[in-house]
C-alpha positions as CSV (number, residue, x, y, z in Angstrom):
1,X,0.0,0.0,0.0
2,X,2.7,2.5,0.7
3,X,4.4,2.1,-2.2
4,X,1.6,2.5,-4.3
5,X,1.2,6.1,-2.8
6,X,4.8,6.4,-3.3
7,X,4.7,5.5,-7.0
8,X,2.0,7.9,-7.3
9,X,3.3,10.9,-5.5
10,X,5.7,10.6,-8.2
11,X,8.9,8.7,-6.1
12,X,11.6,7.0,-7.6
13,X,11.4,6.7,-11.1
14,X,14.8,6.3,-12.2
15,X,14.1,2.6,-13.2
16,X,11.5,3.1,-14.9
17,X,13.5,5.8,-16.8
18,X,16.7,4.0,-17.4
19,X,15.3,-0.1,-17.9
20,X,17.0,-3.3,-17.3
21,X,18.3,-3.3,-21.0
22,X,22.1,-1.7,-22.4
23,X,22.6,-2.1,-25.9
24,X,19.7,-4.5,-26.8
25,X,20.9,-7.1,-24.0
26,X,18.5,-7.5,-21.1
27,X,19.8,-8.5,-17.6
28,X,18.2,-10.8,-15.0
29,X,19.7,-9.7,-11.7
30,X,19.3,-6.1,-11.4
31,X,18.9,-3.5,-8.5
32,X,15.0,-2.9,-7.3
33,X,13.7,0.5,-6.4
34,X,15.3,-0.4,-2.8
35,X,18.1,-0.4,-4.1
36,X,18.2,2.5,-5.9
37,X,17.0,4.5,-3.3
38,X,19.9,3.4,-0.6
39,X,22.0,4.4,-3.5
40,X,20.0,7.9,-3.5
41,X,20.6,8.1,0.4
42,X,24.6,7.7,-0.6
43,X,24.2,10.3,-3.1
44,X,23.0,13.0,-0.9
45,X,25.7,11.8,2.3
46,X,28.1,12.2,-0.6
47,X,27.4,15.6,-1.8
48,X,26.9,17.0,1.8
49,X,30.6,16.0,3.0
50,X,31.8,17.4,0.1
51,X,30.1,21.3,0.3
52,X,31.0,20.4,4.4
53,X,34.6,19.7,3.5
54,X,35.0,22.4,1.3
55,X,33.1,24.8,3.7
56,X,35.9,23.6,6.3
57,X,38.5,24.4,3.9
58,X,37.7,28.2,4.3
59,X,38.9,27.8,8.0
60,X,41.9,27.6,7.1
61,X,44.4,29.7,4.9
62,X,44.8,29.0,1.3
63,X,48.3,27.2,1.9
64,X,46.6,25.1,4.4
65,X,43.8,23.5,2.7
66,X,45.3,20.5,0.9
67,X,43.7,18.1,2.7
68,X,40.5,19.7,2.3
69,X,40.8,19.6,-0.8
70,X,41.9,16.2,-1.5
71,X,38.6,15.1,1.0
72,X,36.4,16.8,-1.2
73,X,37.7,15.7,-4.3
74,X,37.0,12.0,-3.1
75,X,33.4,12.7,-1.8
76,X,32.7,14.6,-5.2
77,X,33.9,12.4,-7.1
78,X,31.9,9.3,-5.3
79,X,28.4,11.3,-5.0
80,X,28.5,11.4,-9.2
81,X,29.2,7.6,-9.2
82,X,26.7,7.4,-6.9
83,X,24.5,9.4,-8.6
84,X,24.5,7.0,-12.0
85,X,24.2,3.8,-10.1
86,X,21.2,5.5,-8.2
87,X,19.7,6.1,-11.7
88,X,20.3,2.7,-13.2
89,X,23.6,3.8,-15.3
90,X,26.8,2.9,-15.7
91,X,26.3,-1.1,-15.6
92,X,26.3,-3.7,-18.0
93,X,25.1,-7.3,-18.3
94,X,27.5,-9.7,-17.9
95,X,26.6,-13.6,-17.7
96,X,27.2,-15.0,-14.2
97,X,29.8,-17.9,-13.5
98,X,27.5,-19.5,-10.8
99,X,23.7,-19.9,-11.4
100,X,21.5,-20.0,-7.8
101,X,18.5,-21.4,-7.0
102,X,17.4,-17.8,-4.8
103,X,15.0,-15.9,-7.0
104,X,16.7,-13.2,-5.6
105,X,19.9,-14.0,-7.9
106,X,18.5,-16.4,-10.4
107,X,19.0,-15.6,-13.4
108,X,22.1,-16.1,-16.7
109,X,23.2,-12.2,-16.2
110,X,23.9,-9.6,-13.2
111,X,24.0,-6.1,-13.4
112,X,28.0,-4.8,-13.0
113,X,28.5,-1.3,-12.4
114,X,31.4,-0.3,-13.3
115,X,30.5,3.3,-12.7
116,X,31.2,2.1,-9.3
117,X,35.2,1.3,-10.4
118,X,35.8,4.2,-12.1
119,X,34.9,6.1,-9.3
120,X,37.4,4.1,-6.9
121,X,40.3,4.3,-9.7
122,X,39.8,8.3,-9.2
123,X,39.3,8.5,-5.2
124,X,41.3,5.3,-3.9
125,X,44.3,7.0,-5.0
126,X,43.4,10.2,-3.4
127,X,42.5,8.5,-0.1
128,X,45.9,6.9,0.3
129,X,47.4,10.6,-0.5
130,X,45.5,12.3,2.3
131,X,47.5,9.0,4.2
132,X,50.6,8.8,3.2
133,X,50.8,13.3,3.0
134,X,50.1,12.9,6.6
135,X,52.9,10.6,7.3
136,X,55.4,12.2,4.9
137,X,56.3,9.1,2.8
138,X,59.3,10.0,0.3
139,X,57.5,11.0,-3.4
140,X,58.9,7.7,-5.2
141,X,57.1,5.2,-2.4
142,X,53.7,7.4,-2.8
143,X,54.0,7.0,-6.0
144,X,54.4,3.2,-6.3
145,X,51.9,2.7,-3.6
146,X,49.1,4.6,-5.9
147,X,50.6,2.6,-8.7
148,X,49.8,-0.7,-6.6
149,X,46.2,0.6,-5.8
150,X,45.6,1.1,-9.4
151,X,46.4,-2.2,-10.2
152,X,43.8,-3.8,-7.4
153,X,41.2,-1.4,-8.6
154,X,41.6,-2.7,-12.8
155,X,42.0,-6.4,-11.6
156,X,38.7,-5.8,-9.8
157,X,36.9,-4.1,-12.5
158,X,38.0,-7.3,-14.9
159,X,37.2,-9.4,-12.7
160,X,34.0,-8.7,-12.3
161,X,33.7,-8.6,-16.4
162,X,34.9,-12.0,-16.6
163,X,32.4,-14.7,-16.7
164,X,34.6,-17.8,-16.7
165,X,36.6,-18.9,-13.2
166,X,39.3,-16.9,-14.6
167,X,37.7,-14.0,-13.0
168,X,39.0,-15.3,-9.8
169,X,42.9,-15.2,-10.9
170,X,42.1,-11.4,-11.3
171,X,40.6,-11.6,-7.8
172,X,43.6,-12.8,-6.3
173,X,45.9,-10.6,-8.2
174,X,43.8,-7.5,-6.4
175,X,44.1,-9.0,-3.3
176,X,47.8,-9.1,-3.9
177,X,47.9,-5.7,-4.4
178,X,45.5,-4.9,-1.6
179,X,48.0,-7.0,1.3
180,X,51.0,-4.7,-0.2
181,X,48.9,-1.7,0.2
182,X,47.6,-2.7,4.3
183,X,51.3,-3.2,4.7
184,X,52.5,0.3,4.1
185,X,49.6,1.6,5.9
186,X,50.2,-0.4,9.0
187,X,53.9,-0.2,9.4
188,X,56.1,1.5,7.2
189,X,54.2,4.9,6.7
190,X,52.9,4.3,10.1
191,X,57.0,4.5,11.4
192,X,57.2,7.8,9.8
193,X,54.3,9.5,11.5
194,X,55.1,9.0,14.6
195,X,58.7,10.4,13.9
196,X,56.9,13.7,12.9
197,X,55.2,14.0,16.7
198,X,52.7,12.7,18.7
199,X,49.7,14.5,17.1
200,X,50.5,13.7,13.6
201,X,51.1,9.8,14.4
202,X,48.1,9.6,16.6
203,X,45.9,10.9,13.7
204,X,47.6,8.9,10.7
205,X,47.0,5.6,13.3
206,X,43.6,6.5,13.3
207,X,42.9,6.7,9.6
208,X,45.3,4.2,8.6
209,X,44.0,1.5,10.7
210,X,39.8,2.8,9.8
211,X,41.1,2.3,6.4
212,X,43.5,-1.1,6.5
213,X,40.3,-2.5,8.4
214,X,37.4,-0.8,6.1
215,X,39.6,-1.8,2.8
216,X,40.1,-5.6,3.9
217,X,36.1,-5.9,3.5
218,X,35.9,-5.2,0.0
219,X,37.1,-8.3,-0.8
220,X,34.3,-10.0,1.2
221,X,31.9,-7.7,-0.7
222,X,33.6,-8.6,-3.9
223,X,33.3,-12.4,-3.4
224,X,29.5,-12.4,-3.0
225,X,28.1,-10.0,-5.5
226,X,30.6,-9.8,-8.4
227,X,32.1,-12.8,-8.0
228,X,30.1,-15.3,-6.6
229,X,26.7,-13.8,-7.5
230,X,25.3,-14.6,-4.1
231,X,23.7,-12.0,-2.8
232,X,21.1,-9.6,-4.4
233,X,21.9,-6.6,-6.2
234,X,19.8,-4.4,-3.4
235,X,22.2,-5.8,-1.0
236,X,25.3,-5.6,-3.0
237,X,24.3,-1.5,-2.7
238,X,24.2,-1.7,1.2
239,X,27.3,-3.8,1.1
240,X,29.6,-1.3,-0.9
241,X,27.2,1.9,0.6
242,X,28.0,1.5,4.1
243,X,31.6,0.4,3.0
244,X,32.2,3.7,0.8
245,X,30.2,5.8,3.7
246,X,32.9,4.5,6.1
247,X,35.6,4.8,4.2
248,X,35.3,8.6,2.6
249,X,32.7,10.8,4.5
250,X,33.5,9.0,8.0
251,X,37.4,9.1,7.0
252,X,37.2,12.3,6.2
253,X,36.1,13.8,9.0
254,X,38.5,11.7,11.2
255,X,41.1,13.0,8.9
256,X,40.6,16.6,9.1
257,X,39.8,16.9,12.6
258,X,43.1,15.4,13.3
259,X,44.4,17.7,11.1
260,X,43.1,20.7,13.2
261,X,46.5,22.1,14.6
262,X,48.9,20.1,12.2
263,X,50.0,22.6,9.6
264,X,51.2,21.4,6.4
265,X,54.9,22.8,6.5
266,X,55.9,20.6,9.1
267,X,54.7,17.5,6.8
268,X,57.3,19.1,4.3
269,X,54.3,20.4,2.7
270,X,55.1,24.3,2.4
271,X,52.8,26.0,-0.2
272,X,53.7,29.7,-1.2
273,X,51.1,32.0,-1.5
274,X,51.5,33.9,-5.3
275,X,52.4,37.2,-3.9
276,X,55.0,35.0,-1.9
277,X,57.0,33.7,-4.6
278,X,60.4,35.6,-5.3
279,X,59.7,35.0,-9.0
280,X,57.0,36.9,-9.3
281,X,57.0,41.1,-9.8
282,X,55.0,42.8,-7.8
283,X,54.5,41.0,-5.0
284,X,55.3,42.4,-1.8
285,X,57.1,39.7,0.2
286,X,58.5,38.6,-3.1
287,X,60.2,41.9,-3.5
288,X,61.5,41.8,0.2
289,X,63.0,38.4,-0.5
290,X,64.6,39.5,-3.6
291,X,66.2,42.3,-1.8
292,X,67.4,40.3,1.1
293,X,69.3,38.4,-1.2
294,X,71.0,41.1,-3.0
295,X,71.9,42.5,0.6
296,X,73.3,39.3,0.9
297,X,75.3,38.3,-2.1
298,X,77.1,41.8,-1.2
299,X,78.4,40.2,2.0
300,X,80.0,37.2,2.7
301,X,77.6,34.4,1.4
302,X,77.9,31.3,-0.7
303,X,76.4,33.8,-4.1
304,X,73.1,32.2,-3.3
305,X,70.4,34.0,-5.1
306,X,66.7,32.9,-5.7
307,X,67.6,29.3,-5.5
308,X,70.5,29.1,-8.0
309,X,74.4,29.2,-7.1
310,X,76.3,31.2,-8.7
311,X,79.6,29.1,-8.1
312,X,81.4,32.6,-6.4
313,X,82.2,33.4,-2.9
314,X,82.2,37.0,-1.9
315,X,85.7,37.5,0.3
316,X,85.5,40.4,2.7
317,X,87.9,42.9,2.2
318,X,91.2,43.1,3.7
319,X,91.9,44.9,6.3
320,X,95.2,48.0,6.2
């Protein structure tokens, strides 16, 4: 009865709108309006961290916001994917490698969004930035770590386009990838935070271990909707919805409360203003800077100016 009135005051019509069928090909095991609406209700949590965050950000001075921004970017980024999947987009119909006897998940075909890994190939990457920024990690390690991540988040998406058993040799490489990952979380990066202070450890153990913990479920969640096709489609959305909800908004937040009093500089993150940069005319401090250094160069320096050396050494004169 009440979804009658709902249907008629004009609710959730997205699957009416956007059908069960991509490119001619129907699918059997598809999201209900349940579904779609918990993936509305992650939408809208999506889109409100992310005005929240950026609201935050104004807090703070422009060279401080970087992890602001970074926290925005990620719940942005999700409430779009969110969006589509909430609509019925972004899937397609790929045949399933086990067929159940549930009528919840019987059927040749499941609905796969892959919506739902382009959106972690985009914000996985970020997440483990807001991480390993916080515990300083040397560039060349961040770097490889994202490069790891990227590969668990395409073996994933394959995976789950893969209809044969073979999907599960993509499985395992993602997994792979996913062990490497909880191991710089939980002890190498960890190490350098806490060489950085007490404050800046305390807040990178916090995040690093909601996210080595939140991150070793998606596996599970993997296993029994893309994989093993043994849960419904409505509750594949509230595995991977409370999952995401955990692991961006509630991050977030954790994240830049920690952040509070922990400025970027001392994380070897020093951003100039543009009136701050030496290199550029007309600005104030830049033009204080530049003639600090000429003061100096006329003394007894190492002919240090802007950053370059000039090779000279200014002797002071002799005295008669």
């Amino acid at each position: 009865m009440s979804e009658t009135l709902y249907k008629r005051a004009g609710g959730n019509q997205a699957l009416n709108i956007n059908g069960n069928t991509v490119n001619g090909k129907s699918v059997d095991i598809a999201i209900t309006t349940h579904g779609s609406d918990f993936y509305w209700a992650i939408c809208a949590v999506m889109a409100f961290a992310t005005f929240s965050f950026i609201g935050l950000s104004a807090t703070k001075p422009r060279t401080d916001r970087i992890f602001h921004y970074i926290t925005a970017s990620v719940t942005m980024v999700a409430a779009i994917a969110y969006f589509s999947m909430a609509s019925n987009l972004g899937w397609t119909p790929i045949d399933v490698q086990f067929r159940r006897g549930d009528p919840k998940v019987a059927g040749v075909n499941r609905e796969i969004f892959y919506v739902r890994y382009i959106d972690w190939f985009i914000t996985t990457p970020l997440l483990l930035m807001d991480l390993l920024l916080t515990a300083a990690t040397p560039w060349p390690t961040t770097l490889f770590v994202i490069l790891v991540d990227e590969v668990m988040i395409v073996a994933g998406l394959v995976g789950a386009l893969v209809r044969s058993s073979y999907k599960w040799g993509y499985f395992t490489f993602g997994c792979a990838a996913l062990f490497y990952i909880w191991y710089h979380l939980g002890y190498e990066s960890r190490v350098n935070a806490n060489r950085l202070g007490k404050d800046v450890g305390r807040t990178f153990l916090l995040c690093g271990s909601l996210t080595a913990f939140v991150w070793l479920l998606y596996p599970i969640a993997w296993g029994v909707c893309e994989g093993g096709n043994i849960i419904a489609p409505d509750s594949e959305a509230v595995f991977y919805g409370i999952l995401d909800f955990i692991a961006k908004p509630i991050f977030g937040a954790a994240l830049l409360w920690g952040h509070r009093n922990i400025e970027p500089a001392r994380l070897g993150l020093r951003i100039r203003e543009y009136d701050e940069d030496p290199a550029v005319l007309g600005g104030t401090v830049g033009h204080r800077e530049k003639g600090t250094h000429h003061g100096a160069t006329n003394g007894a320096t190492n002919g240090v100016t802007n950053g370059e050396t000039t090779g000279t050494t200014t002797e002071p004169a002799a005295q008669v």
